[in-house]
RODOPA-143995 format. One record per atom (N, C-alpha, C, O): atom name; x negated, y, z. Coordinates in Angstrom, 1 decimal. Example, Ala and Ser with C-alpha at 12.3 -4.5 7.8 and 13.67 -1.06 7.14 Angstrom:
<nuvexs>
 site   east  north     up
    N  -13.2   -5.7    7.8
   CA  -12.3   -4.5    7.8
    C  -13.2   -3.3    7.8
    O  -14.2   -3.3    8.5
    N  -12.8   -2.2    7.1
   CA  -13.7   -1.1    7.1
    C  -12.9    0.0    7.9
    O  -13.4    1.1    8.0
</nuvexs>
This chain:
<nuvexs>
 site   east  north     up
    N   -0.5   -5.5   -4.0
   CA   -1.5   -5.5   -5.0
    C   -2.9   -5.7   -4.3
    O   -3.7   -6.5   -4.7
    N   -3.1   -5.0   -3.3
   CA   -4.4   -4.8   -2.7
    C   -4.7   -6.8   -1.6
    O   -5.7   -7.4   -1.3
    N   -3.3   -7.0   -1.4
   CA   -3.5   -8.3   -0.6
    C   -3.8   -9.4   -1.7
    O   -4.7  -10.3   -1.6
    N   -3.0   -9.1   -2.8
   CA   -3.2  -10.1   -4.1
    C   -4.5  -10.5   -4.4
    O   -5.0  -11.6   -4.3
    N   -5.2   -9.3   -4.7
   CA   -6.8   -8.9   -5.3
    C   -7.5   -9.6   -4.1
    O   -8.4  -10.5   -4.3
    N   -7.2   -9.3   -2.9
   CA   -8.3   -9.9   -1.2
    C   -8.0  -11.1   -1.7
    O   -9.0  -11.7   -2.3
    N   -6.7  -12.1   -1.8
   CA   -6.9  -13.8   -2.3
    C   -7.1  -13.7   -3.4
    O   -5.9  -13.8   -3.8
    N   -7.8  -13.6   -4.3
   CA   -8.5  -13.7   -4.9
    C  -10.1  -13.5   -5.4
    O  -10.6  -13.6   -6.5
    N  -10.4  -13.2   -4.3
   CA  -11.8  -12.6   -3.7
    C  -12.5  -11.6   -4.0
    O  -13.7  -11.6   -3.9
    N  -11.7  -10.7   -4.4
   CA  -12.0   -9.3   -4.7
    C  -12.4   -8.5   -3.2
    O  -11.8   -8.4   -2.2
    N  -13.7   -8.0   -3.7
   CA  -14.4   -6.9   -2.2
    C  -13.4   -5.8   -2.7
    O  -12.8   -6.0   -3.7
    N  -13.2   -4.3   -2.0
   CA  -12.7   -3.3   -2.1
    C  -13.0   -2.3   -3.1
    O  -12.3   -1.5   -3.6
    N  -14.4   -2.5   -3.4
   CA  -15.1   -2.0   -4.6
    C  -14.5   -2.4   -5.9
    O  -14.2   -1.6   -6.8
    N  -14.3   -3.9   -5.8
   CA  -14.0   -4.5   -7.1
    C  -12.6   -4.1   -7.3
    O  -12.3   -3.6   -8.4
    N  -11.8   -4.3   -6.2
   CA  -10.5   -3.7   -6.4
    C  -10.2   -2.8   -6.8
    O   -9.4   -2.8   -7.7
    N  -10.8   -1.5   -6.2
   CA  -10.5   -0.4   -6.7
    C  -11.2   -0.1   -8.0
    O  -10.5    0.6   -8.8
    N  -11.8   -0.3   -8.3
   CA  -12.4   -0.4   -9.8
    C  -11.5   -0.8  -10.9
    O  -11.4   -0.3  -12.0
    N  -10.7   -2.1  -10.4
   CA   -9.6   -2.6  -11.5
    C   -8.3   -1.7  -11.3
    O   -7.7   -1.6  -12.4
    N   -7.8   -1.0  -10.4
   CA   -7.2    0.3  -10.2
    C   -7.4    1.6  -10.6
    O   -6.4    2.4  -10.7
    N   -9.0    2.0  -11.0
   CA   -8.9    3.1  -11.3
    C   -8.8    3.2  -13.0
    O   -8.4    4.2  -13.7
    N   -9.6    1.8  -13.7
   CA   -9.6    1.7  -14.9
    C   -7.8    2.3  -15.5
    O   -7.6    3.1  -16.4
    N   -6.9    1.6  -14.6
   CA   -5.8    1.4  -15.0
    C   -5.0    2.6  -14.6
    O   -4.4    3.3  -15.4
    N   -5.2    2.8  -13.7
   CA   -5.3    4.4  -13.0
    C   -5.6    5.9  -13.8
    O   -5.0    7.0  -14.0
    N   -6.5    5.5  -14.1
   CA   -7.1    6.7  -14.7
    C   -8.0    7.2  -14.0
    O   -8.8    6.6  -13.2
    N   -7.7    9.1  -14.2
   CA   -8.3   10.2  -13.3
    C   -7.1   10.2  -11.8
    O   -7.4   10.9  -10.9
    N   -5.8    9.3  -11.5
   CA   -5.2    9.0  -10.8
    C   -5.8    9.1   -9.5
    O   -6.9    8.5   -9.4
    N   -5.3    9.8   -8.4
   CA   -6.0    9.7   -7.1
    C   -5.1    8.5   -6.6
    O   -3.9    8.3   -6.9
    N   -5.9    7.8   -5.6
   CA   -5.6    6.6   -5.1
    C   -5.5    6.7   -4.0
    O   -6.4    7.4   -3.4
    N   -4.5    6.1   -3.1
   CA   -4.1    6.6   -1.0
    C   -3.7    5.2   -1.0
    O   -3.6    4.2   -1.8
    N   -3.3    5.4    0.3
   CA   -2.9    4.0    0.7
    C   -1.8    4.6    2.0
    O   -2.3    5.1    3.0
    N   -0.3    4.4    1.9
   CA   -0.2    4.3    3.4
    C   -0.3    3.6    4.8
    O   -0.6    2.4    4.9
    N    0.0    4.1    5.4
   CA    0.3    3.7    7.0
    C    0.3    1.9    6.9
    O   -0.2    0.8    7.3
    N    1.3    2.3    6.2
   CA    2.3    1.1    6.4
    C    1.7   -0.2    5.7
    O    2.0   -1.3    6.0
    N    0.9    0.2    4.5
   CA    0.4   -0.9    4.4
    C   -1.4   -1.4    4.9
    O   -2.0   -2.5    4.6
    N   -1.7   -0.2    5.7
   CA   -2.9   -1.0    6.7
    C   -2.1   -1.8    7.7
    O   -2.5   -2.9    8.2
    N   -0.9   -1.2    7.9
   CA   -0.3   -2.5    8.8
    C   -0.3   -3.7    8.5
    O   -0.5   -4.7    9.2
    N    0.2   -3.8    6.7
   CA    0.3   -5.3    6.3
    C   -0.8   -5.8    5.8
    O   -0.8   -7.0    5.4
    N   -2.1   -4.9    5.7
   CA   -3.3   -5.7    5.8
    C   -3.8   -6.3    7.1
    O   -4.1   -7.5    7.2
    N   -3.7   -5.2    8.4
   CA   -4.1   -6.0    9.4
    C   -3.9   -7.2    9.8
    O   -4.6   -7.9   10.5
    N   -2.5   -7.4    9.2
   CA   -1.9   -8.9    9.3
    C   -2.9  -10.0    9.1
    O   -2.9  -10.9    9.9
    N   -4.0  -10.0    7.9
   CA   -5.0  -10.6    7.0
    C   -5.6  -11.3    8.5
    O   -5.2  -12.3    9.1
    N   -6.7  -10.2    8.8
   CA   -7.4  -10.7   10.1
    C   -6.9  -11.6   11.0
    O   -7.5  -12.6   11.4
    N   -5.7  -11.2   11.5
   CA   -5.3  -11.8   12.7
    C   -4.4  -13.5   12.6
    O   -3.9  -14.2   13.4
    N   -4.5  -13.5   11.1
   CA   -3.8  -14.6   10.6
    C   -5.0  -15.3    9.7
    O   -4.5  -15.7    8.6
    N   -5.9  -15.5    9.8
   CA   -7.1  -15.8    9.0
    C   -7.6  -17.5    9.7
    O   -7.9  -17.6   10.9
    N   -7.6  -18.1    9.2
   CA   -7.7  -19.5    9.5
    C   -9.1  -20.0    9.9
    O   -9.3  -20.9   10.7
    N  -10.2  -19.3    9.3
   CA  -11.6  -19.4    9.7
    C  -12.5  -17.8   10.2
    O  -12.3  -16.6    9.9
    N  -13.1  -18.4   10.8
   CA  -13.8  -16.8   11.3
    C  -14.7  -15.8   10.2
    O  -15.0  -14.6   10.5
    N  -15.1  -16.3    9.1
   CA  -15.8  -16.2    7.9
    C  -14.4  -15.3    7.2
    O  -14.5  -14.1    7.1
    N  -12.9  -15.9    6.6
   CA  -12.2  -15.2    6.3
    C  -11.5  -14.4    7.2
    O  -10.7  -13.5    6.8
    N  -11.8  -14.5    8.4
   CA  -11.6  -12.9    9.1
    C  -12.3  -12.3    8.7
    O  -11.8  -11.8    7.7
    N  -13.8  -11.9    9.0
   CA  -14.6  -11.2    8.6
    C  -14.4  -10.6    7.8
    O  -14.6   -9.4    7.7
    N  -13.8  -11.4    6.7
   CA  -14.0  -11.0    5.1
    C  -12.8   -9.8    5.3
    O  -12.8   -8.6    5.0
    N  -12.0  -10.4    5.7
   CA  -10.5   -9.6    5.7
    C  -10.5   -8.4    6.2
    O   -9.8   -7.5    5.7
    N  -11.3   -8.2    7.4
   CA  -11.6   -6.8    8.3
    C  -12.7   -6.1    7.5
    O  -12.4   -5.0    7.1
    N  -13.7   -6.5    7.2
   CA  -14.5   -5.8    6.5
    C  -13.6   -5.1    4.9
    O  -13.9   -4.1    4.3
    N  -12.5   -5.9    4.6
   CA  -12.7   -5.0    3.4
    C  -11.5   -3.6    3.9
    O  -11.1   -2.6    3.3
    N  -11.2   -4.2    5.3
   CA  -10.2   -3.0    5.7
    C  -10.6   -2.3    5.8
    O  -10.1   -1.3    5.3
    N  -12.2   -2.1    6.5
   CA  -13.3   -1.1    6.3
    C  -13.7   -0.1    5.8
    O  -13.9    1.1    6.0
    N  -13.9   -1.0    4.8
   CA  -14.2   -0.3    3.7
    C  -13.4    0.5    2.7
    O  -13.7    1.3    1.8
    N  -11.7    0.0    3.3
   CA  -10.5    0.9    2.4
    C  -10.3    2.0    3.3
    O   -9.7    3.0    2.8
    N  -10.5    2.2    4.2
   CA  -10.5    2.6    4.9
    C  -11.2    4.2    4.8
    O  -10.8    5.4    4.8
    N  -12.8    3.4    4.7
   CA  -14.2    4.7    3.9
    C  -13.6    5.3    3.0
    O  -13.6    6.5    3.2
    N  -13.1    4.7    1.9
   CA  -13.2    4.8    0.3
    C  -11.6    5.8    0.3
    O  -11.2    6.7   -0.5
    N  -11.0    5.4    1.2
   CA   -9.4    6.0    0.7
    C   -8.4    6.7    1.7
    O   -8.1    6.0    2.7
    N   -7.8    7.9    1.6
   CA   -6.8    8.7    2.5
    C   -6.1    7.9    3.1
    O   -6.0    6.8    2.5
    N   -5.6    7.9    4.3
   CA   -4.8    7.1    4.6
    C   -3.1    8.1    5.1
    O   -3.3    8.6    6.2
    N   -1.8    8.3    4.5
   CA   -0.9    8.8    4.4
    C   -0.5    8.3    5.7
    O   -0.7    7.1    5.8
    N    0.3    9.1    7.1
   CA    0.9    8.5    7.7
    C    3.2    8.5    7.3
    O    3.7    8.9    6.3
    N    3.8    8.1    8.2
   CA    5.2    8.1    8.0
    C    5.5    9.6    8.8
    O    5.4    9.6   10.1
    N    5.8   10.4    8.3
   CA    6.4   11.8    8.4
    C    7.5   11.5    9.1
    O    7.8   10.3    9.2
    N    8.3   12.4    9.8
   CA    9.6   13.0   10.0
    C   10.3   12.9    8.9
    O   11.0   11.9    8.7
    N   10.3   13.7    8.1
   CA   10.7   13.5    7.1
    C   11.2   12.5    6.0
    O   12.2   12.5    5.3
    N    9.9   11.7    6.3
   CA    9.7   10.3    5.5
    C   10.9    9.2    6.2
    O   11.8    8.5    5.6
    N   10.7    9.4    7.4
   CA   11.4    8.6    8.3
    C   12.8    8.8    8.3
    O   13.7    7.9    8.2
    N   13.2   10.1    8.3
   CA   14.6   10.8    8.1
    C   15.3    9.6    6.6
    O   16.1    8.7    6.5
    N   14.2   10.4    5.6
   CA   15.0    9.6    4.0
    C   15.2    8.3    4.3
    O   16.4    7.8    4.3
    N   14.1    7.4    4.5
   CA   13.9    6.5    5.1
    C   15.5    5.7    5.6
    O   16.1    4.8    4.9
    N   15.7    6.0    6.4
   CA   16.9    5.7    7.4
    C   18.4    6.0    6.5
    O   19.5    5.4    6.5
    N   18.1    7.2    5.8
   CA   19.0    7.4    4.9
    C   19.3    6.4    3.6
    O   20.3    5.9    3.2
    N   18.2    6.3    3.3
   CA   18.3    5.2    1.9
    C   18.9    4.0    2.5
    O   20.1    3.6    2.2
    N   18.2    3.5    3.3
   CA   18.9    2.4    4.3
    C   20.0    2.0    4.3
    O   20.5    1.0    3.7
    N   20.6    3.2    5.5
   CA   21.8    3.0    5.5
    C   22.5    3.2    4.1
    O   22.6    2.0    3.9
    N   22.8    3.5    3.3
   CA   23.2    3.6    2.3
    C   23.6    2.3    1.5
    O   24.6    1.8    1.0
    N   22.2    2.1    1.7
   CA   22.0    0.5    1.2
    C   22.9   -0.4    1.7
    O   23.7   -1.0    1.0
    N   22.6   -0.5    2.8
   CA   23.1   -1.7    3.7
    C   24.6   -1.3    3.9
    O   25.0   -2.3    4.6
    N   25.6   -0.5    3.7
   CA   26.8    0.4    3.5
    C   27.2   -0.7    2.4
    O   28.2   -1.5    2.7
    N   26.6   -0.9    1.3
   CA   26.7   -1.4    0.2
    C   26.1   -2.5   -0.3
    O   25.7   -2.7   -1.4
    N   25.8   -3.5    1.0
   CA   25.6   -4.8    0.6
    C   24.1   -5.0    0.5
    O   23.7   -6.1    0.7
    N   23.3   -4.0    0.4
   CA   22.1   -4.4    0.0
    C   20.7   -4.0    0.7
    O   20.3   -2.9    0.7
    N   20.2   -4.9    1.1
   CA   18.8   -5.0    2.2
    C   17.6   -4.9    1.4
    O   17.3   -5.7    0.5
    N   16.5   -3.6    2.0
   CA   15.5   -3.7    0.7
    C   14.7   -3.5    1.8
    O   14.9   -2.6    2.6
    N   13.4   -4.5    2.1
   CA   12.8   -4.5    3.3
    C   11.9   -3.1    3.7
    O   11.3   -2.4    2.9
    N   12.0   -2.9    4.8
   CA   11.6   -1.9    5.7
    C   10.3   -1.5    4.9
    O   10.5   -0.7    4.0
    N    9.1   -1.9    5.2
   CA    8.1   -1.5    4.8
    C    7.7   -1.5    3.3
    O    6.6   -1.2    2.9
    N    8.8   -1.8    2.4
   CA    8.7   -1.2    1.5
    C    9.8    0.0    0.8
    O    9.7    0.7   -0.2
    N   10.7   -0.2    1.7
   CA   11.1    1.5    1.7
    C    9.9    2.5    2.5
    O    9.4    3.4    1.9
    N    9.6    2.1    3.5
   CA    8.2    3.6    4.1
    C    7.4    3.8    3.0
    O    7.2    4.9    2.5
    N    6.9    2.5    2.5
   CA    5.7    2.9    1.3
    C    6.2    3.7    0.7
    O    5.8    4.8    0.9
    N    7.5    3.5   -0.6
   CA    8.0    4.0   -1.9
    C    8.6    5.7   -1.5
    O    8.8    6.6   -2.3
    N    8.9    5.9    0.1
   CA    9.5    6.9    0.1
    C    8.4    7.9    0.4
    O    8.5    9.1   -0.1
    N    7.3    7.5    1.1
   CA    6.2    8.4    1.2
    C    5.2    8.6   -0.1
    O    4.8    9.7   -0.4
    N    5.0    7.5   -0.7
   CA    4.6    8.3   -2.3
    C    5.1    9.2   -2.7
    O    4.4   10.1   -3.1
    N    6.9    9.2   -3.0
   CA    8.0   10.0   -3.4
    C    7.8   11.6   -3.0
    O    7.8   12.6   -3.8
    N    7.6   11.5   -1.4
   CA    7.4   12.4   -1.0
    C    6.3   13.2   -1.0
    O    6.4   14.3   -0.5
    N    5.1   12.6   -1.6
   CA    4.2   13.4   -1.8
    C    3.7   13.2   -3.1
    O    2.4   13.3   -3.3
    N    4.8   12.9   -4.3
   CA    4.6   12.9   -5.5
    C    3.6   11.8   -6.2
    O    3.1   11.8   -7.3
    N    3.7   11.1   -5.5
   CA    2.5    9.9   -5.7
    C    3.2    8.9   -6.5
    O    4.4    8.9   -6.4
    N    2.6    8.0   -7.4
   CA    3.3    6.9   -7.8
    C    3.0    5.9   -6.7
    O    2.2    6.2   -5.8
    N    3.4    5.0   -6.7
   CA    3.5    3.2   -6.2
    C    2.7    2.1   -7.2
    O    3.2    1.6   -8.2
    N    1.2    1.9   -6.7
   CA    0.9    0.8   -7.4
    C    1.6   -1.0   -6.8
    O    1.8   -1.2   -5.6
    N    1.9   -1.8   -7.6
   CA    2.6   -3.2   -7.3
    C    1.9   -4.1   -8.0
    O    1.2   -3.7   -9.0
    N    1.8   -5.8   -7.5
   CA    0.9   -6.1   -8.4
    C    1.2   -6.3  -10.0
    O    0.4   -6.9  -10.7
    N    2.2   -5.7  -10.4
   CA    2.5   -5.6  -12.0
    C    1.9   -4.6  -12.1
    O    2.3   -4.3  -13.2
    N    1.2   -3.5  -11.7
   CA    0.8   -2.3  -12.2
    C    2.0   -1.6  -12.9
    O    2.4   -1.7  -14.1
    N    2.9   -0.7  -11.3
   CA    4.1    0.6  -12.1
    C    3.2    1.8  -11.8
    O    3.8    2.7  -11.2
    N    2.2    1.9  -12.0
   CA    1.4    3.5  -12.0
    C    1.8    4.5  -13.0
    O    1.9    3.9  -14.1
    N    2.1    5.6  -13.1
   CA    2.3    6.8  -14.1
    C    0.6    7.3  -14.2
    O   -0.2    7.7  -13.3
    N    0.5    7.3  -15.2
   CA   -0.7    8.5  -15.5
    C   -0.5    9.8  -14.8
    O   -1.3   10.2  -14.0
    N    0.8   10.5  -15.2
   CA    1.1   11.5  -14.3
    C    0.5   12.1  -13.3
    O   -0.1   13.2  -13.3
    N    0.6   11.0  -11.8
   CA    0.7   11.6  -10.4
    C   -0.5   10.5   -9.7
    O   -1.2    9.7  -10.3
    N   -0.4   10.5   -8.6
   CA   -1.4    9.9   -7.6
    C   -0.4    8.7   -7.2
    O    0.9    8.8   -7.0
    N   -1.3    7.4   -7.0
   CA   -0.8    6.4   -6.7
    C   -1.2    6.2   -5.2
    O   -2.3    6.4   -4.6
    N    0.3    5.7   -4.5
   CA    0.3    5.4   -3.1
    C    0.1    3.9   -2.9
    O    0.9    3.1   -3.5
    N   -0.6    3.5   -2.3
   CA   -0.3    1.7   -2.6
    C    0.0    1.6   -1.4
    O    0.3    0.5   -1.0
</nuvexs>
């Protein structure tokens, strides 16, 4: 969601603004796992202008929002869902098992770019 909104030239402000409307009173985090796949942005950025852009708004998510790391725990289920998975045919990529199980685990929903937020609980993106 958050990479979608950056190509499309959304600053972090704007982003999260179209998140919270939809959100609600929803608290908003971000984990670990996906500043990792932001950092990606920068270092793969074709002009030095869209670096910039791309680090600064890391920045700024950074200011604006908690950042969840991968638990013991997290890592445990993690490995468990996994294997389970992959037992039975089926591969669901790594970093999006850490995200979905660390929201889980701390009752958070999962924002995606289709917007699956619950009113409910706090969204992990």
């Amino acid at each position: 969601m958050l990479i979608a909104a950056e190509r499309q030239g959304q600053n972090a402000r704007q982003m999260l603004s179209v998140i919270a409307r939809t959100a609600g009173e929803t608290e908003i985090a971000l984990s670990v796992v996906t500043l990792i796949e932001l950092a990606h942005g920068p270092a793969r950025a074709d002009t030095a202008q869209r670096k910039a852009k791309r680090q600064q708004l890391i920045q700024e998510l950074l200011t604006a929002l908690p950042i969840h790391p991968v638990t013991v725990p997290v890592a445990l289920r993690v490995g468990q869902i996994d294997g389970e998975n992959q037992a039975k045919g089926v591969r669901l990529p790594l970093a999006d098992l850490l995200i979905g199980v660390t929201a889980l685990e701390l009752g958070y929903s999962v924002a995606l770019a289709i917007f699956a937020i619950s009113s409910e609980s706090p969204a992990c993106l």
